[in-house]
Biotite code that builds the C-alpha atoms (Angstrom):
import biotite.structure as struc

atoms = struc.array([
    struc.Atom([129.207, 150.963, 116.115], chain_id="A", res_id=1, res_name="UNK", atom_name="CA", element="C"),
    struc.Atom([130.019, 151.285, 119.760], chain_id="A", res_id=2, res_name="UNK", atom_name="CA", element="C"),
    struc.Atom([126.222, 150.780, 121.192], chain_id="A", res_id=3, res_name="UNK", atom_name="CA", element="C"),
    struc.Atom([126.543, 147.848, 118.930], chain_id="A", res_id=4, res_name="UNK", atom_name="CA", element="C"),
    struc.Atom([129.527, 146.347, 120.069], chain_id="A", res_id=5, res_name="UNK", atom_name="CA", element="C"),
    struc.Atom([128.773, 146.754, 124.102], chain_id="A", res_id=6, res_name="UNK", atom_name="CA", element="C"),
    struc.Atom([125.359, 145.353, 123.515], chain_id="A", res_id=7, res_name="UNK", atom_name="CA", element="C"),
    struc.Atom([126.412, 142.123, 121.474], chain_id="A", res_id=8, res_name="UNK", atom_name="CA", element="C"),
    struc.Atom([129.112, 141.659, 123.919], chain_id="A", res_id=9, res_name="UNK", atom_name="CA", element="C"),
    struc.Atom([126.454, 141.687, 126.722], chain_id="A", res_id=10, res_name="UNK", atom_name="CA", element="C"),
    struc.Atom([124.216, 139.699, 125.002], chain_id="A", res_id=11, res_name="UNK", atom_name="CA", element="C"),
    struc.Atom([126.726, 137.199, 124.176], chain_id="A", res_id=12, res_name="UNK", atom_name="CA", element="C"),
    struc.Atom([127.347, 136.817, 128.226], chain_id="A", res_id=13, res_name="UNK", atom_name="CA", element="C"),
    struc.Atom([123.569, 135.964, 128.373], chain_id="A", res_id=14, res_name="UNK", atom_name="CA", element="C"),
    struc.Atom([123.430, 133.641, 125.342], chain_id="A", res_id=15, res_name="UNK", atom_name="CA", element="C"),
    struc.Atom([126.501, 131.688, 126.549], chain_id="A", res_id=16, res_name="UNK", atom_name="CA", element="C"),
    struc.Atom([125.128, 131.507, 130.304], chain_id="A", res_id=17, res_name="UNK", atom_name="CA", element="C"),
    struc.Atom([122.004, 130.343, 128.960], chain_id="A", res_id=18, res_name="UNK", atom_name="CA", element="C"),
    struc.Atom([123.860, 127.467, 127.007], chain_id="A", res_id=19, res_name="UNK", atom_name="CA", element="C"),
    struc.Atom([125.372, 126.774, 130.067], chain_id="A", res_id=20, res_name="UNK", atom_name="CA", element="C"),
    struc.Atom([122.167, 126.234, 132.279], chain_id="A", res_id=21, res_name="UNK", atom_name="CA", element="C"),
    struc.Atom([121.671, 129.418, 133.519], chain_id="A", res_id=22, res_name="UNK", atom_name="CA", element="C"),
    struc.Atom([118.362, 131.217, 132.076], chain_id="A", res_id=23, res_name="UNK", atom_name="CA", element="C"),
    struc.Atom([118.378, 134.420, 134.645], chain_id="A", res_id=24, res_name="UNK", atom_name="CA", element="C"),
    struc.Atom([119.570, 136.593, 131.961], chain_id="A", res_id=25, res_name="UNK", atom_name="CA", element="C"),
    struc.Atom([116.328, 135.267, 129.601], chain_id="A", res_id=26, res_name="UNK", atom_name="CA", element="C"),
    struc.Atom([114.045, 135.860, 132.403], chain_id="A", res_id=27, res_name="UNK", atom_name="CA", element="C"),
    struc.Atom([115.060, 139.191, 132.793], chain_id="A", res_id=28, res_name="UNK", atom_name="CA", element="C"),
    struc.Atom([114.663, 140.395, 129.409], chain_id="A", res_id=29, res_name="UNK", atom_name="CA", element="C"),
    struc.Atom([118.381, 141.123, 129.095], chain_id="A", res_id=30, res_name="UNK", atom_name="CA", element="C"),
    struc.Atom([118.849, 138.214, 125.937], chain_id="A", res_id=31, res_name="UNK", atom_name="CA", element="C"),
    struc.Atom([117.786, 140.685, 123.332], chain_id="A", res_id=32, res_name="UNK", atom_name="CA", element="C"),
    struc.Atom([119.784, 143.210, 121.076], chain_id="A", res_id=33, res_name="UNK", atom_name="CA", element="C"),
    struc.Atom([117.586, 145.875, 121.805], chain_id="A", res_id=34, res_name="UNK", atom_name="CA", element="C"),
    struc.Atom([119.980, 148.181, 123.416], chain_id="A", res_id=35, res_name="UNK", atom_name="CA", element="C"),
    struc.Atom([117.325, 150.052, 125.728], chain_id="A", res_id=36, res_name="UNK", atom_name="CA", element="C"),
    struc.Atom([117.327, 146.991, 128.315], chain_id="A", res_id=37, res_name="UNK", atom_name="CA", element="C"),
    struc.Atom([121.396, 147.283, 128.431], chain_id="A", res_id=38, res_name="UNK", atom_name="CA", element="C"),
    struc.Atom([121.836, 150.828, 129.790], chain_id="A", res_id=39, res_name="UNK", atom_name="CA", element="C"),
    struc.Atom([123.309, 151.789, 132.888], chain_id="A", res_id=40, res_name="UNK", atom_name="CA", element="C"),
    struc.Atom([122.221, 155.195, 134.023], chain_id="A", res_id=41, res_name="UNK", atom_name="CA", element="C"),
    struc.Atom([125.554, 155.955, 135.888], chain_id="A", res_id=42, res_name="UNK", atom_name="CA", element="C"),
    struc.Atom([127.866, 153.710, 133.813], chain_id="A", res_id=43, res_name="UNK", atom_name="CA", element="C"),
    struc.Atom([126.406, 154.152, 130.114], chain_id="A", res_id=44, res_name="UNK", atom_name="CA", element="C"),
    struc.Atom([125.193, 157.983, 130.830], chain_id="A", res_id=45, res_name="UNK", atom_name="CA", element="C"),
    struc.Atom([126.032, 159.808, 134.130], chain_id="A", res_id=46, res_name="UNK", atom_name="CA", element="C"),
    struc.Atom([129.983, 158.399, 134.234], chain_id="A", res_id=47, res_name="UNK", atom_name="CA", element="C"),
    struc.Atom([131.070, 158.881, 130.775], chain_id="A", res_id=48, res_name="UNK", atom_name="CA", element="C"),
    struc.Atom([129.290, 162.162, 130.745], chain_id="A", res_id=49, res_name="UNK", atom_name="CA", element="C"),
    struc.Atom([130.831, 163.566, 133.736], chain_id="A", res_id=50, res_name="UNK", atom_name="CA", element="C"),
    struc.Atom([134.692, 162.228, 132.645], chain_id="A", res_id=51, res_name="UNK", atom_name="CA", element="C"),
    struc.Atom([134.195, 164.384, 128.840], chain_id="A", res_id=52, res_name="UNK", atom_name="CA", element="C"),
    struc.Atom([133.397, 167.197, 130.611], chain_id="A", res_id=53, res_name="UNK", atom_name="CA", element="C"),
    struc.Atom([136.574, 167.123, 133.567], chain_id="A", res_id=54, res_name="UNK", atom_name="CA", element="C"),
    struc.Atom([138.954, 165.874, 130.853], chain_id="A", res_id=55, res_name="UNK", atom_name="CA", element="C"),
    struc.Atom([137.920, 168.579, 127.886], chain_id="A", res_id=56, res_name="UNK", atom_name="CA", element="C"),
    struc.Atom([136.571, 165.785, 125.923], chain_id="A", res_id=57, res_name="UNK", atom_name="CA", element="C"),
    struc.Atom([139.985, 163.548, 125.948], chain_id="A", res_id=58, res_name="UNK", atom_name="CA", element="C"),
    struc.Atom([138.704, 160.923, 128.225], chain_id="A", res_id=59, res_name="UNK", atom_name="CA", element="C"),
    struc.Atom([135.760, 159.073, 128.357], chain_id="A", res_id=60, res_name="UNK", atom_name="CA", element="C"),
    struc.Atom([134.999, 155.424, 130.497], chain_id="A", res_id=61, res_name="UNK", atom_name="CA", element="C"),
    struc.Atom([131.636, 153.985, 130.543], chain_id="A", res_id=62, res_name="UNK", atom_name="CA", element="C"),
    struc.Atom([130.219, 150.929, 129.432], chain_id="A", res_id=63, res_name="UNK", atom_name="CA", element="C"),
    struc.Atom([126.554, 148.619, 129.544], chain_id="A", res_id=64, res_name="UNK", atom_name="CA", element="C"),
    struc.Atom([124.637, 147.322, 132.328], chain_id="A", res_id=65, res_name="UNK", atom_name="CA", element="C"),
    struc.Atom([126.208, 143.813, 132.900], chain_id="A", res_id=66, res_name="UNK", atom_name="CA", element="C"),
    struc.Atom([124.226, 141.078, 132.167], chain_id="A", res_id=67, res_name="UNK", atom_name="CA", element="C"),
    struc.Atom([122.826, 139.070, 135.287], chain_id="A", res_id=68, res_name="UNK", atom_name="CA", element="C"),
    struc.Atom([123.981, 135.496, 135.559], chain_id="A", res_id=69, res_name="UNK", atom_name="CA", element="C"),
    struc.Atom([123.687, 132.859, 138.320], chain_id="A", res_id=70, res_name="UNK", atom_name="CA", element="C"),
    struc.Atom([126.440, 130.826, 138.429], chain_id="A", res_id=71, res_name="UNK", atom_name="CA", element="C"),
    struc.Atom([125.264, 127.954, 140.443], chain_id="A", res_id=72, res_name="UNK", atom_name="CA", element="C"),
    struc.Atom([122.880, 126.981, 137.648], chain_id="A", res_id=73, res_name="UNK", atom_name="CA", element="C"),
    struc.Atom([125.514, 125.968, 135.762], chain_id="A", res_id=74, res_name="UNK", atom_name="CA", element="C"),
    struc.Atom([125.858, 122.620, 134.876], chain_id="A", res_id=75, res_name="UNK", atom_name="CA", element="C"),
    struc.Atom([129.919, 122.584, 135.167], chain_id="A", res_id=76, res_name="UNK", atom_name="CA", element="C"),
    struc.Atom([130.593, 126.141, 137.114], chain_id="A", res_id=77, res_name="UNK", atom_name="CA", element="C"),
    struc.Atom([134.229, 126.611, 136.405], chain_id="A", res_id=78, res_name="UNK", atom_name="CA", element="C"),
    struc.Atom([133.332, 125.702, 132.578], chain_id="A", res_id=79, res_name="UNK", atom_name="CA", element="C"),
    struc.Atom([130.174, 127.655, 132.568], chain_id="A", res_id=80, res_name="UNK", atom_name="CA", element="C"),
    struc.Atom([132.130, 130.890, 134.281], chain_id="A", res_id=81, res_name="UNK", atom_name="CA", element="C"),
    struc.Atom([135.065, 130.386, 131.144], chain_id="A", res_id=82, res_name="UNK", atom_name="CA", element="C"),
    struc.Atom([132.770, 129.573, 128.395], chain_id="A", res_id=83, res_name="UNK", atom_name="CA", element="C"),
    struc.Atom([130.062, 132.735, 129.766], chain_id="A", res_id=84, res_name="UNK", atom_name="CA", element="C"),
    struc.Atom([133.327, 135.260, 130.884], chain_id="A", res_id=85, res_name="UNK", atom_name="CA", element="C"),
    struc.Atom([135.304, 134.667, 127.227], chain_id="A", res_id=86, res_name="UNK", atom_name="CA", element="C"),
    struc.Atom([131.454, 134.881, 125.314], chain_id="A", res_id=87, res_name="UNK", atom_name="CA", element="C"),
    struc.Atom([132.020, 138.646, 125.056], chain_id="A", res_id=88, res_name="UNK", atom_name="CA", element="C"),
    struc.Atom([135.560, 139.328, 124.768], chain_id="A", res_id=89, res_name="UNK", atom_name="CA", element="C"),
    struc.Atom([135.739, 136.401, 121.526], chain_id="A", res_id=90, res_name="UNK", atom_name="CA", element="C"),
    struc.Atom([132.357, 138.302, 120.099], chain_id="A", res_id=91, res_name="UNK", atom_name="CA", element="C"),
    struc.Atom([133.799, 141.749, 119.500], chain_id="A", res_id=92, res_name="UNK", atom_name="CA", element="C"),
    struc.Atom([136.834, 139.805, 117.823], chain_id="A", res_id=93, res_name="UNK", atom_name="CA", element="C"),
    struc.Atom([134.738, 137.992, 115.769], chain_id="A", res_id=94, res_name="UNK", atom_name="CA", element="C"),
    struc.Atom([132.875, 141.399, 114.780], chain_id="A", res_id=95, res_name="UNK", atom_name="CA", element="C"),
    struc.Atom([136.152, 143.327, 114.191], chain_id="A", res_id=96, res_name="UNK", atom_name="CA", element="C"),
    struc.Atom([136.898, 140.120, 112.096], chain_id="A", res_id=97, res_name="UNK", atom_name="CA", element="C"),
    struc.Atom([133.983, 140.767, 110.178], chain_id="A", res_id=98, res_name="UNK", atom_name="CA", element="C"),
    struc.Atom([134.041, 144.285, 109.504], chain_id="A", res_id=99, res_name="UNK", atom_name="CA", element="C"),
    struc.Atom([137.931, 144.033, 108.406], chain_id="A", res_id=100, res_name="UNK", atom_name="CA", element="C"),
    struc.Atom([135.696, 141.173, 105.814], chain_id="A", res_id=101, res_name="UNK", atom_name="CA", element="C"),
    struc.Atom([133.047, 143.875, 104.894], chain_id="A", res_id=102, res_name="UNK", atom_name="CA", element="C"),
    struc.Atom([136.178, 146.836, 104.896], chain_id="A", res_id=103, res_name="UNK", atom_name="CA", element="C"),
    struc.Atom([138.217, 144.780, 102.098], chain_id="A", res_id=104, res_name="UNK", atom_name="CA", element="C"),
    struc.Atom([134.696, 143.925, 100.092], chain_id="A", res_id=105, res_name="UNK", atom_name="CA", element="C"),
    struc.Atom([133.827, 147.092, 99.741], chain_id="A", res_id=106, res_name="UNK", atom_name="CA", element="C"),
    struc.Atom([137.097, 147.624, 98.391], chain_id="A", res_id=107, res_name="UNK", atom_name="CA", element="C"),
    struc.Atom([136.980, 145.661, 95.458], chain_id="A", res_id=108, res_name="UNK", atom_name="CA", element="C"),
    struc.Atom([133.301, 146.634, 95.189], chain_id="A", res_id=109, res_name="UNK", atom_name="CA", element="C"),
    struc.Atom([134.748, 149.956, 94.501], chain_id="A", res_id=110, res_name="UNK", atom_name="CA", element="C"),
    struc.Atom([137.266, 148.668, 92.395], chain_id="A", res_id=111, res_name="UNK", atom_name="CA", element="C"),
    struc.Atom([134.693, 147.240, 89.711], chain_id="A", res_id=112, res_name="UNK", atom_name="CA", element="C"),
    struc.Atom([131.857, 150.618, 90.188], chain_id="A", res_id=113, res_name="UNK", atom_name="CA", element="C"),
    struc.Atom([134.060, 153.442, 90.464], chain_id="A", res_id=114, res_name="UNK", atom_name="CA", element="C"),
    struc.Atom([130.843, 155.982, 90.840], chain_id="A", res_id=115, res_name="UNK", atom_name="CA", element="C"),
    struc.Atom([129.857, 153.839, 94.214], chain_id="A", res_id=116, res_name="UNK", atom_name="CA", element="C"),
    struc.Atom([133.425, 154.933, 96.035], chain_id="A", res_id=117, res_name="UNK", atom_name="CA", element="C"),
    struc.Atom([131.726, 158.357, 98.033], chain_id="A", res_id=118, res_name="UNK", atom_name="CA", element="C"),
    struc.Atom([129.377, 156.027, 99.588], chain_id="A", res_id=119, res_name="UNK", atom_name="CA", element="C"),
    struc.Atom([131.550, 153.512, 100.376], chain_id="A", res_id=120, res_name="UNK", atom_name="CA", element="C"),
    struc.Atom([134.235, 155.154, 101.232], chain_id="A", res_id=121, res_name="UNK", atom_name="CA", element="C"),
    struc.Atom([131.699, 156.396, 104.017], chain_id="A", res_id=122, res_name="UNK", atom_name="CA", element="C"),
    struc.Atom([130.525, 152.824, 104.683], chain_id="A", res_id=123, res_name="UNK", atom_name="CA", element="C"),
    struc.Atom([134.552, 151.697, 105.286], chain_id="A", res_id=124, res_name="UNK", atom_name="CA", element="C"),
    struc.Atom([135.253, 154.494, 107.551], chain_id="A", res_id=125, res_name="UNK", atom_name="CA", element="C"),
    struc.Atom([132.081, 153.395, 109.549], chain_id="A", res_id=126, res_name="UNK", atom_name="CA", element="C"),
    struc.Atom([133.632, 149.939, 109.274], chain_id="A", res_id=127, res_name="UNK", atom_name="CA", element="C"),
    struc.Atom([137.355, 151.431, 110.762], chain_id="A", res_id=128, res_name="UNK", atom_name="CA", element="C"),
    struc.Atom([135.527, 152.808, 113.993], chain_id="A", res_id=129, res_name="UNK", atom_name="CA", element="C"),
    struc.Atom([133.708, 149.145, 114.350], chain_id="A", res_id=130, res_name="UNK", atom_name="CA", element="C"),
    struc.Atom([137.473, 147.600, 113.552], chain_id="A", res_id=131, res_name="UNK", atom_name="CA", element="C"),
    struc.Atom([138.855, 149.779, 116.386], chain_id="A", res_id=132, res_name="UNK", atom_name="CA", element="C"),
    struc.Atom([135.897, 150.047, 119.046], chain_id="A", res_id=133, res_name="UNK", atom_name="CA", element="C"),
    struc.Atom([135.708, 146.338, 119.082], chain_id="A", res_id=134, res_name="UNK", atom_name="CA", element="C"),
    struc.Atom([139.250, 145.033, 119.140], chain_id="A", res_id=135, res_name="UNK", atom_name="CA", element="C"),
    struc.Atom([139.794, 147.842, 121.900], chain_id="A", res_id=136, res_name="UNK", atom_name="CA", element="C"),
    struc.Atom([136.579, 146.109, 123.771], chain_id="A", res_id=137, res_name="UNK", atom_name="CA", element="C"),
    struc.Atom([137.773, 142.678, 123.387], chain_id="A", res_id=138, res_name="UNK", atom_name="CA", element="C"),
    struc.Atom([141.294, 143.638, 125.216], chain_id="A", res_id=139, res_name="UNK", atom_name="CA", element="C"),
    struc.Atom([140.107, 145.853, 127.673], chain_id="A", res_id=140, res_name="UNK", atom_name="CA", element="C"),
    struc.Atom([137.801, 143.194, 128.773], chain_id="A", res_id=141, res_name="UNK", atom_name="CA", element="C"),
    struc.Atom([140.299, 140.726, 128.806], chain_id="A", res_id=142, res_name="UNK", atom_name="CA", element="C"),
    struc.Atom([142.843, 142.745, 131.856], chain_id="A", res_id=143, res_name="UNK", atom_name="CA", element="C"),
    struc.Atom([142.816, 140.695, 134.621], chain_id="A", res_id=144, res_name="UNK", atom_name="CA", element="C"),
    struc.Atom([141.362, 143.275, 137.336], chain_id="A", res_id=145, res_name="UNK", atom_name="CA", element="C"),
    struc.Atom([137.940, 142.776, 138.831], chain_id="A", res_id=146, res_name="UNK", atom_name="CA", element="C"),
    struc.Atom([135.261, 142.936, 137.544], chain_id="A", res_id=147, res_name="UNK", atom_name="CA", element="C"),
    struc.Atom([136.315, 142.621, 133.977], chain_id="A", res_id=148, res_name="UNK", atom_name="CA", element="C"),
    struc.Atom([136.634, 139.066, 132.335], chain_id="A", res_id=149, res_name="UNK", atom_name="CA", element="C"),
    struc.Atom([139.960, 138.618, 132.212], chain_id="A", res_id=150, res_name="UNK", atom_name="CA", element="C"),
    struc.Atom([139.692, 138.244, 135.956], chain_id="A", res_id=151, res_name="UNK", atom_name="CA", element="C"),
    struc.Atom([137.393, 135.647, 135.867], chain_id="A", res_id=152, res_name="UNK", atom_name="CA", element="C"),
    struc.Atom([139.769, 133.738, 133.475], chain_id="A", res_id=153, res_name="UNK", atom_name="CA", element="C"),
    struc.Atom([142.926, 134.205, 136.005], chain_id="A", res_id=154, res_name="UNK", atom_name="CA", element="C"),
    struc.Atom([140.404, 133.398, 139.164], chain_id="A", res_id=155, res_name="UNK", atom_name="CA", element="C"),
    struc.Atom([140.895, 129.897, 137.963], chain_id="A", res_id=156, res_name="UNK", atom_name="CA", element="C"),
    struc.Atom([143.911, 129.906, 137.358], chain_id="A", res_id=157, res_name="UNK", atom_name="CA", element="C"),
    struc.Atom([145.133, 130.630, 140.636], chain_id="A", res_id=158, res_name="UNK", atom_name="CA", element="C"),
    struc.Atom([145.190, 127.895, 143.624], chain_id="A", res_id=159, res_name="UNK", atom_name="CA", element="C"),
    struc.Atom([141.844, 128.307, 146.038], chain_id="A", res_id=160, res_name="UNK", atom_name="CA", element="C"),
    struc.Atom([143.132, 130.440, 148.503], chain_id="A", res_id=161, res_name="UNK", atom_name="CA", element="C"),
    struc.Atom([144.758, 132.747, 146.239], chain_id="A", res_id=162, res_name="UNK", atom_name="CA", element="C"),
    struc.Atom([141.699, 133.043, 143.902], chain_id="A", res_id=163, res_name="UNK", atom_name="CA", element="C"),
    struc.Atom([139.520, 133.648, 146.713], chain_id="A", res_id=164, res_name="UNK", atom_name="CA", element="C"),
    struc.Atom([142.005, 136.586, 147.476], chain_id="A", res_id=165, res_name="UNK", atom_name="CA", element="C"),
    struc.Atom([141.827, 137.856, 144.060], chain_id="A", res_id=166, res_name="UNK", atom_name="CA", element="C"),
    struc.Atom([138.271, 137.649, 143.926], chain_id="A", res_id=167, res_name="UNK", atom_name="CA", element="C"),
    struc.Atom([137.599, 139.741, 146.665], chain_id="A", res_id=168, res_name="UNK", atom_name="CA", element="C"),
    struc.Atom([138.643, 142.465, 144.375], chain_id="A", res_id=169, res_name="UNK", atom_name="CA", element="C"),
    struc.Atom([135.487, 142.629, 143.217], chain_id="A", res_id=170, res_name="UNK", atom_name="CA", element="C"),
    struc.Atom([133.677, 144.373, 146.319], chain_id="A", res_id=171, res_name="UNK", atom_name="CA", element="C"),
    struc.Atom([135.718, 147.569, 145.485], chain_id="A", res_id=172, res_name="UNK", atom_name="CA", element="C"),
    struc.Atom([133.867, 147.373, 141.887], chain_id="A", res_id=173, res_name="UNK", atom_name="CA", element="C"),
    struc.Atom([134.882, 149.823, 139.212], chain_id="A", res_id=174, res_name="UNK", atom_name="CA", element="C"),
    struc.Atom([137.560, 151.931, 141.767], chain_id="A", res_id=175, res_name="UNK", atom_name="CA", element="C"),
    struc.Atom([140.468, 149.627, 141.096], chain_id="A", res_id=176, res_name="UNK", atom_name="CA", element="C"),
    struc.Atom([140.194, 150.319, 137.366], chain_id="A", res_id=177, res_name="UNK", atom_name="CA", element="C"),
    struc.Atom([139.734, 153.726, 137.990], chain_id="A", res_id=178, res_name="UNK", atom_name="CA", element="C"),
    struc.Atom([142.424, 154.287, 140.055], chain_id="A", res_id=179, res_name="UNK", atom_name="CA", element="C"),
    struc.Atom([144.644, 152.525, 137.242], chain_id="A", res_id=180, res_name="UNK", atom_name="CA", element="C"),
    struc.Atom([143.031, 154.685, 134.625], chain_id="A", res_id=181, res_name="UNK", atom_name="CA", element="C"),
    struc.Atom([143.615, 157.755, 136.748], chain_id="A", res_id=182, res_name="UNK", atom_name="CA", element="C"),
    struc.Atom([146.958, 157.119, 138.736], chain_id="A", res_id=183, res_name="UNK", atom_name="CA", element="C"),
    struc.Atom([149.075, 154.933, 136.539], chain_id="A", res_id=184, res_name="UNK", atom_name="CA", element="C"),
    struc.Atom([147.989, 155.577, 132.317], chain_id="A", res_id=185, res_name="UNK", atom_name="CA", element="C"),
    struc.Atom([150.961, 154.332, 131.012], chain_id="A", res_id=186, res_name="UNK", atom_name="CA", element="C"),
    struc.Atom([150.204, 150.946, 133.157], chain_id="A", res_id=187, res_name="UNK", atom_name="CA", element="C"),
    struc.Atom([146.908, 150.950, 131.127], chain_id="A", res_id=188, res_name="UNK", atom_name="CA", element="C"),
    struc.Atom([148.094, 151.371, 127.897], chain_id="A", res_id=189, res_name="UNK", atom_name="CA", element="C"),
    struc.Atom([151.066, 148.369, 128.656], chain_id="A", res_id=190, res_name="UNK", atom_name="CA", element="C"),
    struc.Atom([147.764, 146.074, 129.610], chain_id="A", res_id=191, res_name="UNK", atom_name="CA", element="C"),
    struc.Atom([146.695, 147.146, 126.267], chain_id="A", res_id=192, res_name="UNK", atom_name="CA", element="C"),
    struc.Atom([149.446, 146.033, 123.888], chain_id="A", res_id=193, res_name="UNK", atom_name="CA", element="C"),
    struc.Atom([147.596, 143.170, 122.332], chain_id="A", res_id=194, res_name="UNK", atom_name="CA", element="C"),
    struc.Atom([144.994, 145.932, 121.353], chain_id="A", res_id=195, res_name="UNK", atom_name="CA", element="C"),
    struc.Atom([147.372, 148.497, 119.872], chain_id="A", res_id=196, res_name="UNK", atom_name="CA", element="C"),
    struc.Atom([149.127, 144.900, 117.920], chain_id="A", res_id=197, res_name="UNK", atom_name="CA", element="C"),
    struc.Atom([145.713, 143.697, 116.642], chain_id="A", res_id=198, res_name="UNK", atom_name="CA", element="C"),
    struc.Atom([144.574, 146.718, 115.118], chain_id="A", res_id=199, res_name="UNK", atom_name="CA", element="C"),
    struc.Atom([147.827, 147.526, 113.661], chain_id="A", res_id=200, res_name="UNK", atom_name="CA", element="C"),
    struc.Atom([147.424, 143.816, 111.705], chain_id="A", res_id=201, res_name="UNK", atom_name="CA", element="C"),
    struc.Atom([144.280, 143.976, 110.781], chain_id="A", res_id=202, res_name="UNK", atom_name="CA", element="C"),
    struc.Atom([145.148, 147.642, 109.493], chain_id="A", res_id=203, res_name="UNK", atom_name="CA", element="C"),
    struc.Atom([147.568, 146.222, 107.296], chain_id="A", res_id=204, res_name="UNK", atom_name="CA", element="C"),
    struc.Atom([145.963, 143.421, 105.851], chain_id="A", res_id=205, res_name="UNK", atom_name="CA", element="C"),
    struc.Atom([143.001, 145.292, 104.323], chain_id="A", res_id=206, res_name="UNK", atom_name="CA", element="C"),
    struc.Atom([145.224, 148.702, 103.746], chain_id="A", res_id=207, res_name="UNK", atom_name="CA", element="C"),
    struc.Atom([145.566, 147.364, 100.106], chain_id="A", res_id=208, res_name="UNK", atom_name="CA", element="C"),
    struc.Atom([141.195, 147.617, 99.766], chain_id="A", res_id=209, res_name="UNK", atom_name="CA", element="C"),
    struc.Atom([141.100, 151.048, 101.251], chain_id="A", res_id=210, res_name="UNK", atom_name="CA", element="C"),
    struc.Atom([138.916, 153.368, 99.392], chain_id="A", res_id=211, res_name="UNK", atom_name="CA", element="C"),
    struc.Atom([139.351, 157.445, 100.336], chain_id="A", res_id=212, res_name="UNK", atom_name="CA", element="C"),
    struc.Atom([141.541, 158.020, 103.985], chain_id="A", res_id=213, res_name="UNK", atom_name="CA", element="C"),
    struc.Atom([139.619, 155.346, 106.115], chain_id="A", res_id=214, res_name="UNK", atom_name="CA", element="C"),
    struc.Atom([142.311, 154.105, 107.479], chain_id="A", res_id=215, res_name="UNK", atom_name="CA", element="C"),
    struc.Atom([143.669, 157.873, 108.672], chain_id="A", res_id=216, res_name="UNK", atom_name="CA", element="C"),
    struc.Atom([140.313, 158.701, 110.778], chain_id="A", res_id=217, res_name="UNK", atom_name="CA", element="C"),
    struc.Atom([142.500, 157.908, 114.257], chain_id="A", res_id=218, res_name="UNK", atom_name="CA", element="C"),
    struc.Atom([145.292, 160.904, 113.358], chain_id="A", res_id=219, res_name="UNK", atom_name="CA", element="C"),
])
């Protein structure tokens, strides 16, 4: 579920750039599902690996290789940097969206072959983790601290100088995330409200279809 959801959020940066004008990401062999051409070595392997083992397994960070793009193919560049910055974050709603669909079908699928509810039961916890992983994507994504693409979203937003400011952000890379991550946790997990609200809605709309303890597999 999570391979799935990073690599359809990066793909959906390349498909939306393309639509836009900009075909580096189809040249490149990154406009493809196949989730080999997506990973990072230091943020989808070394990173993540090295933050289990400090924290004892209670923290882990990582994420995909980031789709190239070239803005100044655009045809429109502050339309093409909206439409190809919100392309991920709106896909892993749209796939929690979906598996909250699948979660409450299997429900009454259950409901009308009682002997099918040990598989599916299975099947709806799978779907919980793609609920979660995806909603938690789509918010993360969406703070507005460089690089992620809720800073793209703000950059124009702002008045020139002061975008060009924020923007700058972005030489520092990952570090200003960290350092929030690290340094100030309780800042993070403020940022992600709307996360913590979505997935306690869509728990409760499709708590009425649930199966075995699917809806329990977070504590």
């Amino acid at each position: 579920m999570l391979v799935f959801a990073m690599v359809a959020h990066e793909y959906a940066h390349g498909a939306a750039a393309l639509s836009q004008g900009d075909d580096t990401a189809l040249m490149l062999g990154r406009l493809t599902l196949n989730p080999v051409p997506h990973i990072d070595p230091w943020m989808s392997l070394i990173l993540p690996g090295l933050l289990f083992w400090s924290t004892g397994g209670k923290f882990v960070l990582g994420g995909a290789k980031p789709v190239p793009v070239t803005p100044r193919k655009y045809r429109n560049y502050r339309r093409g940097d909206i439409i190809v910055s919100a392309a991920g974050v709106v896909t892993n709603l749209g796939l929690a969206l979906v598996c909250a669909l699948l979660f409450a079908l299997l429900g009454l699928i259950a409901g009308g072959a009682p002997a099918s509810a040990p598989v599916l039961d299975t099947a709806q916890r799978m779907l919980m983790w793609g609920i979660w992983l995806n909603v938690l994507l789509c918010f993360f994504n969406l703070i507005p601290i460089p690089p992620l693409d809720g800073s793209h979203i703000v950059y124009h937003l702002l008045p020139a100088r002061a975008g060009a400011a924020y923007r700058s952000i972005n030489r520092f890379g990952i570090l200003p995330l960290l350092a929030i991550v690290f340094f100030f946790p309780r800042l993070l997990s403020v940022l992600l409200t709307p996360a913590w609200a979505g997935l306690g809605l869509l728990t409760r709309l499709i708590a009425p279809y649930q199966i075995g303890t699917g809806l329990g597999i977070f504590g």
